[in-house]
N, C-alpha and C positions, 0 to 999 in steps of 0.2 A: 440600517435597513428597516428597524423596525419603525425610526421616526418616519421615514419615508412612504411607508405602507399608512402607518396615521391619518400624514397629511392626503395622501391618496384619495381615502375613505372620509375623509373632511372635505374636499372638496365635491367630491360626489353629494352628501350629503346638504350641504351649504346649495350645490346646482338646484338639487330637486326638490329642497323645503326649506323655506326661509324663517327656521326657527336657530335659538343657539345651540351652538355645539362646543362640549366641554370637553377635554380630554385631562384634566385633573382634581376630579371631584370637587371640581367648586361649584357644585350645582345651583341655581339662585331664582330664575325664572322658569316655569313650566308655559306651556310643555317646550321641552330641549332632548336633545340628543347628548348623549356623553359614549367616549371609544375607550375600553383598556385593553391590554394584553396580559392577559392572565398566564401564560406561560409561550413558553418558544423551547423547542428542543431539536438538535442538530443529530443527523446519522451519518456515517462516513461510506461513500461508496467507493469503487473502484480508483486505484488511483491515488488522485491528489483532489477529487471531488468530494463535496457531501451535500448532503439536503439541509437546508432549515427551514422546521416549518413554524408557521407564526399562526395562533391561533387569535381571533380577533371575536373582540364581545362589543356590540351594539344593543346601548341601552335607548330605551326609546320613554319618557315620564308624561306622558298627557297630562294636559290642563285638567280640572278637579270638571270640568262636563266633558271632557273624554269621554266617547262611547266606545265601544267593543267593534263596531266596522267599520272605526278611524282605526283604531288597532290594528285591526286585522287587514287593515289596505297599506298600512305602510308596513307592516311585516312580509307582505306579499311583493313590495314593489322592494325591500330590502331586497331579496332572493335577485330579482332582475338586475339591480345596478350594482351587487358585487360581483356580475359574471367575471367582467375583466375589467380590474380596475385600471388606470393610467395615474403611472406615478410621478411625482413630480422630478426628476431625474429622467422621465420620458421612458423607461420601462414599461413594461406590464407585468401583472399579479391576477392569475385566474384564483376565486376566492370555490373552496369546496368542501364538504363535507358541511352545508349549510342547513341550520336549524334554527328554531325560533320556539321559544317558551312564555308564557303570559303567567309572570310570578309577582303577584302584590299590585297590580294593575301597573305594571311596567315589562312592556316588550322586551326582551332578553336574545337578541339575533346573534347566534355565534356563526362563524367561517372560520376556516384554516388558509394559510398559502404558501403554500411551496417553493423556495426557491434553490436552484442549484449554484455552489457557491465551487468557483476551485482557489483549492488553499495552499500557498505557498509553503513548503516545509522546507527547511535547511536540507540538504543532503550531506550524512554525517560520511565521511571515509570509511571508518571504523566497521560502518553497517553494511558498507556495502560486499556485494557477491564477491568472496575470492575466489581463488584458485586449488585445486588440489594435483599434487601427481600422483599418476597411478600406474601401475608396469603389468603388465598383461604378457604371460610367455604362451606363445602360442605350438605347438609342435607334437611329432610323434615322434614317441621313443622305440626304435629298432633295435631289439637284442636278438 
């Protein structure tokens, strides 16, 4: 799932700027795009469902005449093209909880995305709901 959400967010990125994109710190050429996932954390809902959410960090490194309203126009156009990404498995990934920070003169765009996953669990015998008896006298006593 999460390489899937990657490639997702690489090909969007490859569509709308034809600069590199890295997705293992082999950085080499400026300016490039590089994608990590800094953490993923799973909650269980109802059921046999749960959520995973995948938090996603786009780095953005300008060339050394990078100006500040190149920055700030592909930060802006970030926001637009992670609305819904299209994954290569043919899904969708709405990207949210979307921010962007300008730290060391490198764009820092984060997004989250939510997916609902249902999860197969063994069903133990053992666990499941038994039986109890129980006797109920019901009556009135005439003396």
């Amino acid at each position: 799932m999460i390489l899937n959400l990657i490639e997702g967010i690489r090909q969007i990125l490859d569509k709308e700027w034809n600069i590199p994109i890295y997705t293992d710190n082999s950085e080499t050429s400026k300016p490039n795009f590089s994608i990590s996932v800094p953490y993923s954390e799973e909650k269980s809902l109802m059921g046999q469902r749960c959520v995973r959410q995948i938090q996603l960090d786009i780095h953005y490194h300008p060339d050394e005449t990078g100006n500040l309203s190149e920055c700030y126009g592909i930060a802006e156009r970030l926001f637009e093209v992670t609305d819904i990404v299209t994954l290569p498995d043919g899904g969708n990934a709405r990207g949210q909880n979307k921010k962007f920070e300008f730290t060391d003169g490198v764009i820092i765009f984060h997004a989250s995305f939510d997916f609902i996953l249902t999860v197969e669990k063994e069903k133990d015998e053992e666990n499941l709901m038994g039986t109890i008896d129980s006797q109920t006298r019901l009556g009135v006593d005439i003396n």
